[in-house]
N, C-alpha and C positions, 0 to 999 in steps of 0.2 A: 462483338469482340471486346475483350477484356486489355489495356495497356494501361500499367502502373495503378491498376485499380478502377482506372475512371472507364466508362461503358462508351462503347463507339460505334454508335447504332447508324447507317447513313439514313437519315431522313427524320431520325426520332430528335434531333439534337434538342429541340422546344420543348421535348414531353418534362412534364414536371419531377415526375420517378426519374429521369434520368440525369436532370441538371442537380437535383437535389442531390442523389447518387456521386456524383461527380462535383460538387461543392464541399461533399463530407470528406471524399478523398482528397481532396486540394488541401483540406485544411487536416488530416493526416498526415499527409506527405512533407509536409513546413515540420514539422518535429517527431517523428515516430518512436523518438525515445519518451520522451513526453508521455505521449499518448498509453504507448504501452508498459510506462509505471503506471497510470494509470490503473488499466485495467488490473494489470496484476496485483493492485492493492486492493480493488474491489473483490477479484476473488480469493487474497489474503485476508479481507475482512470477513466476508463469509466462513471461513475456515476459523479463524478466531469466534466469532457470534457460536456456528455453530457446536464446539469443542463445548464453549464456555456453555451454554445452557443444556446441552446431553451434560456435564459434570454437574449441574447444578440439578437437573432431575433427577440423576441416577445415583451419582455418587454425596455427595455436599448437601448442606443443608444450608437454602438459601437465607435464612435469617440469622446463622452463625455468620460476623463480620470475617473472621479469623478463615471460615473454609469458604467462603468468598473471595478472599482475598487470594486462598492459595490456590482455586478454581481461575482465578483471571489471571495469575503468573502462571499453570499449566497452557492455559490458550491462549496467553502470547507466546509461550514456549511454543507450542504446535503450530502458530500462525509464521513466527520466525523459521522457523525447521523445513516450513511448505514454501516461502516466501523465497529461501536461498535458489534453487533452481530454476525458477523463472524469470528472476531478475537475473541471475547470469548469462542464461544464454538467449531469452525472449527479448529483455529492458536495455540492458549494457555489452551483449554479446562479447563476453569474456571470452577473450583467447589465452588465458593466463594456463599454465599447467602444475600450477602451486596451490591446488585447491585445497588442501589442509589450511596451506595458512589465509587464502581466500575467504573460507569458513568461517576459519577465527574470529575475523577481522570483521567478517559480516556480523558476526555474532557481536561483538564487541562494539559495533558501530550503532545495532538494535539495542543492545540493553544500554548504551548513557542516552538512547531517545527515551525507554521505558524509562529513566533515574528522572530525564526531566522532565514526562510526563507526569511520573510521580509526585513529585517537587510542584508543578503545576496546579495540580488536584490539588493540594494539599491546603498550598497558598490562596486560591481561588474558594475553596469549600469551606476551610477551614478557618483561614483568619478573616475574608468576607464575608462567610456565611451565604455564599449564595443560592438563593432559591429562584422557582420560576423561571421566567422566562430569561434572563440572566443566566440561572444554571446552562441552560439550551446555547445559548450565543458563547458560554466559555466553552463547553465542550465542543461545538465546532471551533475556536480558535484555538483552542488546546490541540486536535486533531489534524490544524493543518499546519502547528507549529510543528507537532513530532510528524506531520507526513514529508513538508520539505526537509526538516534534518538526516530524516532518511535517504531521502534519495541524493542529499550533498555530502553525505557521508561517504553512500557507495560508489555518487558518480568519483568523488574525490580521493579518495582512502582505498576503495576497495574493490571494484574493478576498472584499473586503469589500462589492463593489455585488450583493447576494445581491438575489433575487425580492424584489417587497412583503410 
C-alpha cells in the first residue's frame, strides 16, 4: 500500500528498497515546490539543449558568432514558452485566472534573468578571460545565479494566487 508516497509493506519495513523508497519520499514531502522546480528545470533544460542544437545543425551555422547567438535566444525563447505551463500548475499551482498578465510577467521575470545572464557572460568571459576549468565553475555559478532568480522572481512577482 501506497500513503503519501511512502510504501507500507507489513513485514518488509527493513528491506532496503523500501526504507530507501521511503527516505526519498521524506525528503520530497519537506518542500515539494522545491523539488518540483526542480524537475521542471531539468526538463526546461533539455527543451532549450535540444531546440538549440537541431537549430544549429539544421538551420545556423555554428561558427558564425551572430547565428549563434540568435540560435541560443530562439531556445531560450522555446525553453521560456515550454517552461510557463509547468511552473504554473506543476511548481507554484497558480489559481490566478489573469493568465495574460501571468504570462507577461513570467516572461518579463525570464528575460532580466537572461539580461543578467548576459551581463554575467560577459563580465566573466570577457574582462577575465576565463578559460579552463574556471570557464566550468563560472558557468555552473552563473547557472544557479539565473536558476534562483527565477524561481524568486515567479515564487514572488508572478504566481502569487497559489492553492489554499
Amino acid at each position: 500500500m501506497i500513503k503519501k508516497g511512502k510504501l507500507i509493506i507489513e513485514g518488509h519495513e527493513k528491506n532496503p528498497f523500501i526504507k530507501f523508497w521511503n527516505w526519498g519520499w521524506g525528503i520530497y514531502y519537506k518542500n515539494p515546490e522545491v523539488w518540483n522546480y526542480l524537475i521542471v528545470g531539468v526538463l526546461t533544460t533539455i527543451v532549450y539543449v535540444l531546440v538549440k542544437n537541431m537549430l544549429l545543425v539544421t538551420l545556423f551555422d555554428r561558427n558564425d558568432k551572430a547565428e549563434v547567438q540568435i540560435a541560443v535566444f530562439i531556445s531560450w525563447l522555446a525553453a521560456v514558452l515550454f517552461a510557463y505551463y509547468p511552473n504554473r500548475r506543476f511548481v507554484f499551482e497558480s489559481k490566478s485566472k489573469e493568465y495574460v498578465k501571468e504570462f507577461f510577467m513570467f516572461i518579463l521575470g525570464r528575460l532580466s534573468t537572461y539580461v543578467l545572464d548576459v551581463i554575467i557572460t560577459y563580465t566573466f568571459q570577457s574582462i577575465f578571460g576565463l578559460i579552463g576549468v574556471a570557464l566550468v565553475i563560472y558557468n555552473i555559478v552563473d547557472q544557479i545565479v539565473v536558476m534562483v532568480g527565477n524561481y524568486v522572481i515567479s515564487k514572488l512577482f508572478v504566481f502569487k494566487n497559489k492553492k489554499d
